[in-house]
HTML snippet that shows the backbone in 3Dmol.js (N, CA, C, O; Angstrom):
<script src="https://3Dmol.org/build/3Dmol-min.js"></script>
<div id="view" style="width:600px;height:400px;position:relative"></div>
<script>
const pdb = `
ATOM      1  N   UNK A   1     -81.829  12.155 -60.730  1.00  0.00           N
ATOM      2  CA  UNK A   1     -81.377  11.369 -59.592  1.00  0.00           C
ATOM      3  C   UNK A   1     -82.230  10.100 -59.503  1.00  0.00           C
ATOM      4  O   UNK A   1     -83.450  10.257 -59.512  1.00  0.00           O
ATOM      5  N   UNK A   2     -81.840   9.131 -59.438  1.00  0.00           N
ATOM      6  CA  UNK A   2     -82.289   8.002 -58.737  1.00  0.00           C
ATOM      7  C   UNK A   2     -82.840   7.525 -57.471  1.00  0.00           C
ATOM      8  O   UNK A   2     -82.090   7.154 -56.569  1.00  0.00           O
ATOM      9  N   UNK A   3     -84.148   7.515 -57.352  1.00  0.00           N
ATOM     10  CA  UNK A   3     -84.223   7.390 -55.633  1.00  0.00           C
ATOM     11  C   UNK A   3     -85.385   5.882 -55.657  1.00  0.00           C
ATOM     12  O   UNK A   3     -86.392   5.499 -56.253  1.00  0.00           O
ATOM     13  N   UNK A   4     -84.553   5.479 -54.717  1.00  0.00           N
ATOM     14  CA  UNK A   4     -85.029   4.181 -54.424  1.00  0.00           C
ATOM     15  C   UNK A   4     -86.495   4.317 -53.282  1.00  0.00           C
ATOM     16  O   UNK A   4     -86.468   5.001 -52.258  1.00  0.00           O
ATOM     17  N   UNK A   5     -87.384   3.719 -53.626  1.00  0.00           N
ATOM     18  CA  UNK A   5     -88.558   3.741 -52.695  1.00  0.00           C
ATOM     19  C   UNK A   5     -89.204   2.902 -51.985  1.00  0.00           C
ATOM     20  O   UNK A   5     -89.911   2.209 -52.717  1.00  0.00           O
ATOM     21  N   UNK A   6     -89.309   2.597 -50.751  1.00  0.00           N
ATOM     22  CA  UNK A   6     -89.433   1.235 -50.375  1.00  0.00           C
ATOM     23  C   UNK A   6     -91.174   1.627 -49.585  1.00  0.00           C
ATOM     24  O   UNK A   6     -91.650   2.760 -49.669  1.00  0.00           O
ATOM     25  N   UNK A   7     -91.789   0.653 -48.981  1.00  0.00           N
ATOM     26  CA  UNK A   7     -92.873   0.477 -48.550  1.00  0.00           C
ATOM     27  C   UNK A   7     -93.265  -0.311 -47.763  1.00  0.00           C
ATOM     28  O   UNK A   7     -93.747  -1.300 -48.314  1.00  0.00           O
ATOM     29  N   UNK A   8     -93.289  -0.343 -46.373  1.00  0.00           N
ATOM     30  CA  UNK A   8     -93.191  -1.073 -45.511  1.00  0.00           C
ATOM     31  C   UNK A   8     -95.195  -1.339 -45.033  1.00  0.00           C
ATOM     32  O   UNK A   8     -95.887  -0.444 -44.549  1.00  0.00           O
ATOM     33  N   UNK A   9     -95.567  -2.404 -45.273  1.00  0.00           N
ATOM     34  CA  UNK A   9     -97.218  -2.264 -45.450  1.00  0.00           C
ATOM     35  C   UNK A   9     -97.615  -3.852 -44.729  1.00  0.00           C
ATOM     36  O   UNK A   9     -96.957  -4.828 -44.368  1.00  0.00           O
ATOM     37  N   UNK A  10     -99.081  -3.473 -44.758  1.00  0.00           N
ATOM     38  CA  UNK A  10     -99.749  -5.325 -44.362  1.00  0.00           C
ATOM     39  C   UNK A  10    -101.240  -5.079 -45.547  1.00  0.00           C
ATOM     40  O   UNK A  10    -101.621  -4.033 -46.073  1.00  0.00           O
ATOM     41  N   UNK A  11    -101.632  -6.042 -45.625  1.00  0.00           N
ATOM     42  CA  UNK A  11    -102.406  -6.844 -46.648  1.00  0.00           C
ATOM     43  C   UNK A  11    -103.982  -5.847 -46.167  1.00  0.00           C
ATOM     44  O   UNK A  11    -104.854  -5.653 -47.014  1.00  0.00           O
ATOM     45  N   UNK A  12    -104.098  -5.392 -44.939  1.00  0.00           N
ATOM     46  CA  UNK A  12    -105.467  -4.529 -44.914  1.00  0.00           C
ATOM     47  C   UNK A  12    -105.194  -3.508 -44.653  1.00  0.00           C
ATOM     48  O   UNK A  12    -106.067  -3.044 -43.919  1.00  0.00           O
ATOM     49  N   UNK A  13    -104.161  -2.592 -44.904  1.00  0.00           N
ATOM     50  CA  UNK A  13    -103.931  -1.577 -44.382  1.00  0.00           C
ATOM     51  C   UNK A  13    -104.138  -0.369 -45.976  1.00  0.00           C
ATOM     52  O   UNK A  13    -103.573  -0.211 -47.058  1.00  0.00           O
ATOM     53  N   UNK A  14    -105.160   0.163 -45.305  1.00  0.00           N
ATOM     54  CA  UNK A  14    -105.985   0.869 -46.509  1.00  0.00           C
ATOM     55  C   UNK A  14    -104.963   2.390 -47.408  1.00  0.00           C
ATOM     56  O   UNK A  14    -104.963   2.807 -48.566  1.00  0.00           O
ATOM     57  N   UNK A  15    -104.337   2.743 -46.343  1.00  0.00           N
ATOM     58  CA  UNK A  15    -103.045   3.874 -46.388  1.00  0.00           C
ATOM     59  C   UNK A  15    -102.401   3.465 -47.521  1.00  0.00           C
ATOM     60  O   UNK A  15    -102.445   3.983 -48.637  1.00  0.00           O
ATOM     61  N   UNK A  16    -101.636   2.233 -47.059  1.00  0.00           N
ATOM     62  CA  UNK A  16    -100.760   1.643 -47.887  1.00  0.00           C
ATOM     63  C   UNK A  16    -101.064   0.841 -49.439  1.00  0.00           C
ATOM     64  O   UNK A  16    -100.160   0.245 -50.025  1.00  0.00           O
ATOM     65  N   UNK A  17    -102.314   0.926 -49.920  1.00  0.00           N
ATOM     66  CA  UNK A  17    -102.822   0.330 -50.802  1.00  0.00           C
ATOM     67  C   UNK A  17    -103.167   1.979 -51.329  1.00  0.00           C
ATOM     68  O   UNK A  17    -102.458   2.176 -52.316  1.00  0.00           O
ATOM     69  N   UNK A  18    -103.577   2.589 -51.175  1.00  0.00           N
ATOM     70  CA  UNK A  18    -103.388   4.099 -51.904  1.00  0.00           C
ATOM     71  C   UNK A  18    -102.368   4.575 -52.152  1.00  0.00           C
ATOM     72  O   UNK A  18    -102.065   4.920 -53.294  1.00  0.00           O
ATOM     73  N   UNK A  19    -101.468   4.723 -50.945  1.00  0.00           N
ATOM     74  CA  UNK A  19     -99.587   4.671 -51.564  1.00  0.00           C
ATOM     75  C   UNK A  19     -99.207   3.968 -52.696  1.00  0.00           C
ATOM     76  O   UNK A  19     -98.612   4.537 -53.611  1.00  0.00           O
ATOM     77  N   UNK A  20     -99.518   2.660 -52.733  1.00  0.00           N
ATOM     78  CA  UNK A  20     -99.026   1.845 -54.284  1.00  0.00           C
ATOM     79  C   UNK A  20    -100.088   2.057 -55.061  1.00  0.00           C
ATOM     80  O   UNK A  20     -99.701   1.452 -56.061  1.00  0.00           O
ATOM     81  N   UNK A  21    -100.945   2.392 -55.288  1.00  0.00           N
ATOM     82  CA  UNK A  21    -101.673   2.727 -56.075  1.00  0.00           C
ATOM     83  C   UNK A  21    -101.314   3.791 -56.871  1.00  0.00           C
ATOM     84  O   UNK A  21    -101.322   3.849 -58.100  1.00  0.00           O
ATOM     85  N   UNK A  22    -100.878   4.942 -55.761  1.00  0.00           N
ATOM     86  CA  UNK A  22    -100.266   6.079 -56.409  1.00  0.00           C
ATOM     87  C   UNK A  22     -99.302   6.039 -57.142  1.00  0.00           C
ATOM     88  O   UNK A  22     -99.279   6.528 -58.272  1.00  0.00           O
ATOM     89  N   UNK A  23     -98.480   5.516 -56.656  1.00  0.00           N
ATOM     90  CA  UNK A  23     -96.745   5.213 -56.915  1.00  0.00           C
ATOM     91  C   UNK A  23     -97.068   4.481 -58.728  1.00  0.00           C
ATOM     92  O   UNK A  23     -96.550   4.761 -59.809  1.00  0.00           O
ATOM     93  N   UNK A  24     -98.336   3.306 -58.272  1.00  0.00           N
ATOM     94  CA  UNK A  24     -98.229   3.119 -59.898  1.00  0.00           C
ATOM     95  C   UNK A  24     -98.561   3.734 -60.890  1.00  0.00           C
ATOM     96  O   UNK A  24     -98.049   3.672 -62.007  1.00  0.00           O
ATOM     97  N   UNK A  25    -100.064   4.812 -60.293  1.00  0.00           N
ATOM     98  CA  UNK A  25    -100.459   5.745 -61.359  1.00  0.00           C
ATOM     99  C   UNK A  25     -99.195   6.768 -61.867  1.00  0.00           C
ATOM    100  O   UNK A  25     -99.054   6.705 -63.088  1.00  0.00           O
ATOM    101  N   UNK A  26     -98.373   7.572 -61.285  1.00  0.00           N
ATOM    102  CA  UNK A  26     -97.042   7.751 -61.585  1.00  0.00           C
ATOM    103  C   UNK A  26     -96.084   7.052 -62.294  1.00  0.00           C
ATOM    104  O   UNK A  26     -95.048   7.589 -62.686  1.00  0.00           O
ATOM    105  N   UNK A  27     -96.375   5.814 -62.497  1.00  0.00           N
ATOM    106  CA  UNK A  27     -95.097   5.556 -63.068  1.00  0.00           C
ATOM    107  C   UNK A  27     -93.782   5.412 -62.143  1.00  0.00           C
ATOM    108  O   UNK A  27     -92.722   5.692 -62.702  1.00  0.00           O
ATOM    109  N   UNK A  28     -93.724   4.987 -60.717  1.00  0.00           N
ATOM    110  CA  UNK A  28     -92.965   5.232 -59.725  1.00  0.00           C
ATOM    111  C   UNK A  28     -92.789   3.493 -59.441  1.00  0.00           C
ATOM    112  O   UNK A  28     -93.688   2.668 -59.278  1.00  0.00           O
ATOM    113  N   UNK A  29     -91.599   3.328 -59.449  1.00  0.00           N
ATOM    114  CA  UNK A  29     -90.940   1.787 -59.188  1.00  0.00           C
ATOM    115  C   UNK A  29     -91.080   1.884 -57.987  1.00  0.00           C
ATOM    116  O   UNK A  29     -90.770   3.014 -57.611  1.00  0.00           O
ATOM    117  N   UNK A  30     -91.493   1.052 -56.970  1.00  0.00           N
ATOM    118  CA  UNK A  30     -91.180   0.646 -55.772  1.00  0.00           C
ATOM    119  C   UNK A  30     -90.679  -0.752 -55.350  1.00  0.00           C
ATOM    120  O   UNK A  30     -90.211  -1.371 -56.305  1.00  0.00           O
ATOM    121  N   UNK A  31     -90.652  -1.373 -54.252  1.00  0.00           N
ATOM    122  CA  UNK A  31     -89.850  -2.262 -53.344  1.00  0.00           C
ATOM    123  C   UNK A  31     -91.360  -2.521 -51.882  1.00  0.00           C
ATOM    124  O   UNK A  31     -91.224  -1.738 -50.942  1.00  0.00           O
ATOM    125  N   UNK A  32     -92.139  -3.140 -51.809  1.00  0.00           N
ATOM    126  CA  UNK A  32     -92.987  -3.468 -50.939  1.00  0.00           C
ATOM    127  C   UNK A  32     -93.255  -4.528 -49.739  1.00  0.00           C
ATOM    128  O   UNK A  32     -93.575  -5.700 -49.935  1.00  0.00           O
ATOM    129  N   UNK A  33     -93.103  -4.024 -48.670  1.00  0.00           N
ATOM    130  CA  UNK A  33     -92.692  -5.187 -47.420  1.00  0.00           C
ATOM    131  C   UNK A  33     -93.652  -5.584 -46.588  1.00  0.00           C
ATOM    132  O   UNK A  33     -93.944  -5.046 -45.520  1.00  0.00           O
ATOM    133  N   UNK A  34     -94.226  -6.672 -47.148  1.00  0.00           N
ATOM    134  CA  UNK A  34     -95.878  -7.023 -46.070  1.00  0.00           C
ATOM    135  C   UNK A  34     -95.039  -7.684 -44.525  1.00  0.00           C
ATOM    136  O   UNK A  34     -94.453  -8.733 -44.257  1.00  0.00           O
ATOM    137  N   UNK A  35     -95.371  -6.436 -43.780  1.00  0.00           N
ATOM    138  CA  UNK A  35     -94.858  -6.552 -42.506  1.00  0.00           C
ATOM    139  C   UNK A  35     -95.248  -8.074 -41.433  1.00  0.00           C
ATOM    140  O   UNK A  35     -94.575  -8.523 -40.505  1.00  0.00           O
ATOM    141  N   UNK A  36     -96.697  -8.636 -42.054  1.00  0.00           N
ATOM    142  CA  UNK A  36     -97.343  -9.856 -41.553  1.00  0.00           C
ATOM    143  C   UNK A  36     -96.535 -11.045 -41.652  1.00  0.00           C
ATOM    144  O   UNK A  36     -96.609 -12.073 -40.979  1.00  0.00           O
ATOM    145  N   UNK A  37     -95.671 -10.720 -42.691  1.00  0.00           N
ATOM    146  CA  UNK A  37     -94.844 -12.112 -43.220  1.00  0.00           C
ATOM    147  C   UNK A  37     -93.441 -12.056 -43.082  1.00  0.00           C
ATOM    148  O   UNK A  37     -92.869 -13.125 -42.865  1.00  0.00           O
ATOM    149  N   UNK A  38     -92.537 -10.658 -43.195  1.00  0.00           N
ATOM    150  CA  UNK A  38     -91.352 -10.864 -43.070  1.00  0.00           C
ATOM    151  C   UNK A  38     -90.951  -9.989 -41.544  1.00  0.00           C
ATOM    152  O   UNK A  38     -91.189  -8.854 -41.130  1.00  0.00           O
ATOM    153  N   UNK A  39     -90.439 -10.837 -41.160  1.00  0.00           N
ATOM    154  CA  UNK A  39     -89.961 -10.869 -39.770  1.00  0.00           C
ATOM    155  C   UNK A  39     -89.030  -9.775 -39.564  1.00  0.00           C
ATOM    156  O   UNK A  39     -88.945  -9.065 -38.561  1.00  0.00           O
ATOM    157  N   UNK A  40     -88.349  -9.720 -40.618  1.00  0.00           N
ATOM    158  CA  UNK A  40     -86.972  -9.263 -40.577  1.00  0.00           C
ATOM    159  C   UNK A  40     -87.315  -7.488 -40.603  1.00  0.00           C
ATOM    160  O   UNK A  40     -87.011  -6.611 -39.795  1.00  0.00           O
ATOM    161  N   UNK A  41     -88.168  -7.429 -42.063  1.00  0.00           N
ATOM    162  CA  UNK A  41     -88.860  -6.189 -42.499  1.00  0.00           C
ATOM    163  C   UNK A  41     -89.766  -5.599 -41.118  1.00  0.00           C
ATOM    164  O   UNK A  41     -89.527  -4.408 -40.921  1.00  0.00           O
ATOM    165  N   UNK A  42     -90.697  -6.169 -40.191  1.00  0.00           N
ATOM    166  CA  UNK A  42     -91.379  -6.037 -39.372  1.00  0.00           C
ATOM    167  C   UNK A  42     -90.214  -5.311 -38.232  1.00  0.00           C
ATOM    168  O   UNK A  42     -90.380  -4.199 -37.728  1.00  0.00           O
ATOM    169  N   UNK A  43     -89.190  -6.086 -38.005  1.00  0.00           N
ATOM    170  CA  UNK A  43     -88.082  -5.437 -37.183  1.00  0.00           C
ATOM    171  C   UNK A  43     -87.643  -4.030 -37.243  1.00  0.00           C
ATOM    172  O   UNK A  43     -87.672  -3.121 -36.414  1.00  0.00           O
ATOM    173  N   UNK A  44     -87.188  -4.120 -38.573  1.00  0.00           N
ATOM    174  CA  UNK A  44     -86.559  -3.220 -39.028  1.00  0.00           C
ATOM    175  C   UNK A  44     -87.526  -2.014 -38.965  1.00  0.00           C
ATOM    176  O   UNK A  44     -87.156  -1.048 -38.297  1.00  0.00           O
ATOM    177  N   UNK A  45     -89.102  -1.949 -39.783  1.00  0.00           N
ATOM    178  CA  UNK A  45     -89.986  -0.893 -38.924  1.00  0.00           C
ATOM    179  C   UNK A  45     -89.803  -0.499 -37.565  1.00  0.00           C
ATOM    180  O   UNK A  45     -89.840   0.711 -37.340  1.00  0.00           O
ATOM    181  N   UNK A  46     -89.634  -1.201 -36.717  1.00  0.00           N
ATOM    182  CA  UNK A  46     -89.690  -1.073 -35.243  1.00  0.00           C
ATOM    183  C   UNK A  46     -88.929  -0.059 -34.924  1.00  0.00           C
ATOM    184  O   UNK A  46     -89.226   0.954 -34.291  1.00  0.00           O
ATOM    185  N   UNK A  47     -87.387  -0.551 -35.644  1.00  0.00           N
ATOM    186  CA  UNK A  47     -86.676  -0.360 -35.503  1.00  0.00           C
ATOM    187  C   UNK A  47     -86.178   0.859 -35.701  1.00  0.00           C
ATOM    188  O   UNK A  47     -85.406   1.402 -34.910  1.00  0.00           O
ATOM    189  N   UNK A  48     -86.772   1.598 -37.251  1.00  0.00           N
ATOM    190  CA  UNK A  48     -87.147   3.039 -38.224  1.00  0.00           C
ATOM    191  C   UNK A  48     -88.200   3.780 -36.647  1.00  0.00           C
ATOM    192  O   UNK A  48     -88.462   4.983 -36.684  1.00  0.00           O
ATOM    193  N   UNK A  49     -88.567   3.142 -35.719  1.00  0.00           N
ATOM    194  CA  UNK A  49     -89.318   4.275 -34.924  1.00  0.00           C
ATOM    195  C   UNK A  49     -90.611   4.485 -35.750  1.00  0.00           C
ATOM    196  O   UNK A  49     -91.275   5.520 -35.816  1.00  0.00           O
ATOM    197  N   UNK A  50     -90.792   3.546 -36.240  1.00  0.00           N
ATOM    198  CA  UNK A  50     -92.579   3.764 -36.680  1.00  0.00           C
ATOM    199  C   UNK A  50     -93.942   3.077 -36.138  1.00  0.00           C
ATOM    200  O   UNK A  50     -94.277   1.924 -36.409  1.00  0.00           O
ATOM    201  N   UNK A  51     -94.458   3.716 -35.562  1.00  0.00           N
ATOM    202  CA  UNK A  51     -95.419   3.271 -34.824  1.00  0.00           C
ATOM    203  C   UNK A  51     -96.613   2.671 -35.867  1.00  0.00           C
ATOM    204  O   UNK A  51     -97.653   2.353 -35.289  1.00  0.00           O
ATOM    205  N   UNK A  52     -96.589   2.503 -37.159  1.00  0.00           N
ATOM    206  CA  UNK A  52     -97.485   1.884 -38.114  1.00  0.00           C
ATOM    207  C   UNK A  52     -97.012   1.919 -39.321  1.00  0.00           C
ATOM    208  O   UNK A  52     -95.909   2.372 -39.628  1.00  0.00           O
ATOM    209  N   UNK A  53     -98.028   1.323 -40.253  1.00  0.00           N
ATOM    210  CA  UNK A  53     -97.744   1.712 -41.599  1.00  0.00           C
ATOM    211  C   UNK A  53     -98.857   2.832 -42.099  1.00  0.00           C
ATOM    212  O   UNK A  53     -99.708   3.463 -41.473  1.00  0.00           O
ATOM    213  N   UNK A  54     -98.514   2.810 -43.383  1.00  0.00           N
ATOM    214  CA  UNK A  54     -97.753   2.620 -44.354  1.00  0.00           C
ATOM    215  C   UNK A  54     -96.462   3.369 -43.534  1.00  0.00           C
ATOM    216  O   UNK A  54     -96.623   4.263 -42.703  1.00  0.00           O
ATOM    217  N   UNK A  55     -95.108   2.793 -43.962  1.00  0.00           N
ATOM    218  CA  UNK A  55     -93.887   3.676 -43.839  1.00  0.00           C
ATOM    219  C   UNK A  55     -93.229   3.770 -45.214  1.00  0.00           C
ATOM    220  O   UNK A  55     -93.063   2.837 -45.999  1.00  0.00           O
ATOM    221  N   UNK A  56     -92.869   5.096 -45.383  1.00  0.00           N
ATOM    222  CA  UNK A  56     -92.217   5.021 -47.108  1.00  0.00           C
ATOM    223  C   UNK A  56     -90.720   5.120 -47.145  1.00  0.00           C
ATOM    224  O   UNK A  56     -90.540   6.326 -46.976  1.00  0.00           O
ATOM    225  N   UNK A  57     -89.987   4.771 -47.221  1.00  0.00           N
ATOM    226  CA  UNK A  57     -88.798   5.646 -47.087  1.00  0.00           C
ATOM    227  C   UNK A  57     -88.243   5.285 -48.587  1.00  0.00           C
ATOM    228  O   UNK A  57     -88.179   4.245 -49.244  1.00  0.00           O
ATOM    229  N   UNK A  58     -87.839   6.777 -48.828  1.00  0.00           N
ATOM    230  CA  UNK A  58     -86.897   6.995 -50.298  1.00  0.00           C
ATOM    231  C   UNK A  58     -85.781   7.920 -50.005  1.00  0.00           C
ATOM    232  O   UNK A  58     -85.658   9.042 -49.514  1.00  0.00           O
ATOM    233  N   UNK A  59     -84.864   6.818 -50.602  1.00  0.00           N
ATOM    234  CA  UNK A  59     -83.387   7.318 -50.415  1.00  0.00           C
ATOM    235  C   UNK A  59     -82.902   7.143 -51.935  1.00  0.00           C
ATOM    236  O   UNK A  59     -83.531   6.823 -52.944  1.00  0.00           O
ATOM    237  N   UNK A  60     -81.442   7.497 -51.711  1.00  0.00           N
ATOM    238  CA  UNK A  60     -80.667   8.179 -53.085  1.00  0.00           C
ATOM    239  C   UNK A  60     -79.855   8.276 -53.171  1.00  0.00           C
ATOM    240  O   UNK A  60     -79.360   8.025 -52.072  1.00  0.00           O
ATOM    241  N   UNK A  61     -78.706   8.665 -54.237  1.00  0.00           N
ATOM    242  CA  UNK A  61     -77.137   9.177 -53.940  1.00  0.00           C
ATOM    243  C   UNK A  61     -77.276  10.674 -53.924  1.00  0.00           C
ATOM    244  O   UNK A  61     -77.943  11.272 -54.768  1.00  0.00           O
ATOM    245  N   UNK A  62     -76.547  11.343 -52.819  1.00  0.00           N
ATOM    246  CA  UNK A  62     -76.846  12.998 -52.819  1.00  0.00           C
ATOM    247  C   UNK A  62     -78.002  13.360 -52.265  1.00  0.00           C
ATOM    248  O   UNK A  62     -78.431  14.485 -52.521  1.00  0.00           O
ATOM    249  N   UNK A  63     -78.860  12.340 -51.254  1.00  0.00           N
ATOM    250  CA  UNK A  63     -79.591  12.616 -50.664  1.00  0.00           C
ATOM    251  C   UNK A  63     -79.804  12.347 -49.263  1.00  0.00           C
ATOM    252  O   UNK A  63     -79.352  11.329 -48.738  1.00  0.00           O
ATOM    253  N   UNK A  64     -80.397  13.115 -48.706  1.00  0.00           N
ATOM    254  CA  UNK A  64     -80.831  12.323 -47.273  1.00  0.00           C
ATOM    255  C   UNK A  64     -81.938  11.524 -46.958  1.00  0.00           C
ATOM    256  O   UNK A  64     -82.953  11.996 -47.470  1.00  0.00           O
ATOM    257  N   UNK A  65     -82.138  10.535 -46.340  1.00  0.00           N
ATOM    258  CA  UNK A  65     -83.003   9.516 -46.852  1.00  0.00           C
ATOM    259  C   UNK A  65     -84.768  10.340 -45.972  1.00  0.00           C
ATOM    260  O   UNK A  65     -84.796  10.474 -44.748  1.00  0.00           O
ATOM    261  N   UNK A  66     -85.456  10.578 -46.463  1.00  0.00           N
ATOM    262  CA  UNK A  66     -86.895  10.621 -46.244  1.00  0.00           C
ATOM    263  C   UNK A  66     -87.472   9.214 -45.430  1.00  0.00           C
ATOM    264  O   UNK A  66     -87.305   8.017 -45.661  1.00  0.00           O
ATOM    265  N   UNK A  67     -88.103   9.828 -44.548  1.00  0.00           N
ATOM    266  CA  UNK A  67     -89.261   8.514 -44.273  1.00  0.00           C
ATOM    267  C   UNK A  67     -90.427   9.629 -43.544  1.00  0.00           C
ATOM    268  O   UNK A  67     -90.483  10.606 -42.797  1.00  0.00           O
ATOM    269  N   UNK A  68     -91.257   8.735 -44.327  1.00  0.00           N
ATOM    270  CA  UNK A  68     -93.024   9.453 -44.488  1.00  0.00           C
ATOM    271  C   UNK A  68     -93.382   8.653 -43.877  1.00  0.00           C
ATOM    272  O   UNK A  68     -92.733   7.630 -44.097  1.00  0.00           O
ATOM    273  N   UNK A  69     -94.526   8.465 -42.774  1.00  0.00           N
ATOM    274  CA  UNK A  69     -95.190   7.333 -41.814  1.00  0.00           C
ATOM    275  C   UNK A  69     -96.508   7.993 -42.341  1.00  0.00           C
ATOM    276  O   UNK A  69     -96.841   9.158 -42.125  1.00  0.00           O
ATOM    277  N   UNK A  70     -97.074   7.238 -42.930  1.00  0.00           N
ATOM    278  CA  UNK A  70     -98.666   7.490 -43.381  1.00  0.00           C
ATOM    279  C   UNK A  70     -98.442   7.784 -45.150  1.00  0.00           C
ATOM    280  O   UNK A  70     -97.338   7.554 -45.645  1.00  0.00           O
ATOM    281  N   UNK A  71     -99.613   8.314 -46.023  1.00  0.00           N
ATOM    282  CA  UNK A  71    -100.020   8.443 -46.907  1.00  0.00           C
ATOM    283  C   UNK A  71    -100.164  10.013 -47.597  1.00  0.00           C
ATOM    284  O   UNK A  71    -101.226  10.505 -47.979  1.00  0.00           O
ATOM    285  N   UNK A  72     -98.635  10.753 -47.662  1.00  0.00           N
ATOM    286  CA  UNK A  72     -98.751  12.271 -48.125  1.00  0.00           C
ATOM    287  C   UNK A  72     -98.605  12.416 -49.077  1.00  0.00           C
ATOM    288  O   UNK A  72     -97.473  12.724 -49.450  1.00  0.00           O
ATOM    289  N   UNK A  73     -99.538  12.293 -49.899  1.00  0.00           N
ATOM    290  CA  UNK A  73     -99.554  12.840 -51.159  1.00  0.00           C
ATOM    291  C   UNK A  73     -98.651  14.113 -51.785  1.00  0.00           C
ATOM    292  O   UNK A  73     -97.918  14.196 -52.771  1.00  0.00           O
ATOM    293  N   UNK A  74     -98.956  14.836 -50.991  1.00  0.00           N
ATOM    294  CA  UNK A  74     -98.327  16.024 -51.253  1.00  0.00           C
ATOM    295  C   UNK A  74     -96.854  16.090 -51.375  1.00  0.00           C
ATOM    296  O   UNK A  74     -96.284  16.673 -52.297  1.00  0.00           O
ATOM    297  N   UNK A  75     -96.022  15.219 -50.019  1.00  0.00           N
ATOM    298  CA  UNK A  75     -94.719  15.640 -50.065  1.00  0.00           C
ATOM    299  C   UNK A  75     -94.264  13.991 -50.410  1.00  0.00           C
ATOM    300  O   UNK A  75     -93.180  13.658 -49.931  1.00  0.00           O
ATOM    301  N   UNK A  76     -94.982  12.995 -51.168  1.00  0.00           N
ATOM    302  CA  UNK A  76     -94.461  12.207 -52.424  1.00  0.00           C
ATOM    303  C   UNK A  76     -94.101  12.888 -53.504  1.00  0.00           C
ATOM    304  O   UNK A  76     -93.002  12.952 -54.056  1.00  0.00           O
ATOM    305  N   UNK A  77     -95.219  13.445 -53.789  1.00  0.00           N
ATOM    306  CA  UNK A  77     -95.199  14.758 -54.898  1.00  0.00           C
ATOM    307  C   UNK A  77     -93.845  15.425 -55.191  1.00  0.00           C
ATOM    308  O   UNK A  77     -93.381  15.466 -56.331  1.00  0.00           O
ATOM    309  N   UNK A  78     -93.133  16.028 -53.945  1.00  0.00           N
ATOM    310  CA  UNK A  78     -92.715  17.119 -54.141  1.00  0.00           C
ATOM    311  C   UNK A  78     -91.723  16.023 -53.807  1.00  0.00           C
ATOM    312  O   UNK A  78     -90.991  16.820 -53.221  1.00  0.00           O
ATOM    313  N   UNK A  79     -91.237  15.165 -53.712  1.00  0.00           N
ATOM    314  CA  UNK A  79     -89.920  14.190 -53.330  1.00  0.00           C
ATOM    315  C   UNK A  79     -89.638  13.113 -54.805  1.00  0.00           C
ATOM    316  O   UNK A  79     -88.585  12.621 -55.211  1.00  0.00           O
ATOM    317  N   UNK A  80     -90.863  13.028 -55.283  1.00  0.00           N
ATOM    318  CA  UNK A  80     -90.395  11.751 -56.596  1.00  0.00           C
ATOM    319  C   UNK A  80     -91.083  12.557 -57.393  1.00  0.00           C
ATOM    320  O   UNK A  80     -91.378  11.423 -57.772  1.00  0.00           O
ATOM    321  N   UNK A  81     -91.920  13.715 -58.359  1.00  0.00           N
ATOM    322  CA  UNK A  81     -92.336  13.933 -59.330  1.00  0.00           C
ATOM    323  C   UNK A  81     -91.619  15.474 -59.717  1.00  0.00           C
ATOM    324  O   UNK A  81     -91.801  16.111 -60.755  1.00  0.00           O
ATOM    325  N   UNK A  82     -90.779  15.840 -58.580  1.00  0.00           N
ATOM    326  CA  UNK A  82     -90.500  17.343 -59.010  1.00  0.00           C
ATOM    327  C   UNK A  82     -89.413  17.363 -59.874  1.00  0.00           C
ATOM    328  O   UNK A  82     -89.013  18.430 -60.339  1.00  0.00           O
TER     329      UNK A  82
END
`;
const viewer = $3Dmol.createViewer("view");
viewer.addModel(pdb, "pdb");
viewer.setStyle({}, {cartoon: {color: "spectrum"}});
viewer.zoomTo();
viewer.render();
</script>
């Protein structure tokens, strides 16, 4: 399956720089949205009901879309490596 992974982040936010970090040690394509700069992306968090970052959300065909608020290793794991 194909699942698209996005990353909704800002430039000091320490969470979110371990998230892509991870994502690259994996081998995991992502999509990354520095919330400081795009207006639109910043909304749209608001909007997802997330009270911070990092926010991850990975969606798919045949799936229901995930969103992780923080840095879980574990159930990245078990969502993009299984």
């Amino acid at each position: 399956m194909n699942k698209k992974v996005e990353i909704f982040t800002t430039p000091v936010c320490h969470y979110c720089n371990l998230a892509k970090d991870w994502f690259t040690k994996n081998g995991i394509e992502y999509e990354a949205y520095d919330v400081t700069k795009d207006m639109v992306k910043r909304q749209e968090l608001v909007d997802l009901g997330a009270m911070g970052v990092p926010l991850i959300r990975i969606s798919g065909e045949g799936m229901q879309t995930e969103l992780i608020n923080g840095f879980e290793e574990e159930k990245l794991s078990h969502l993009l490596l299984a």
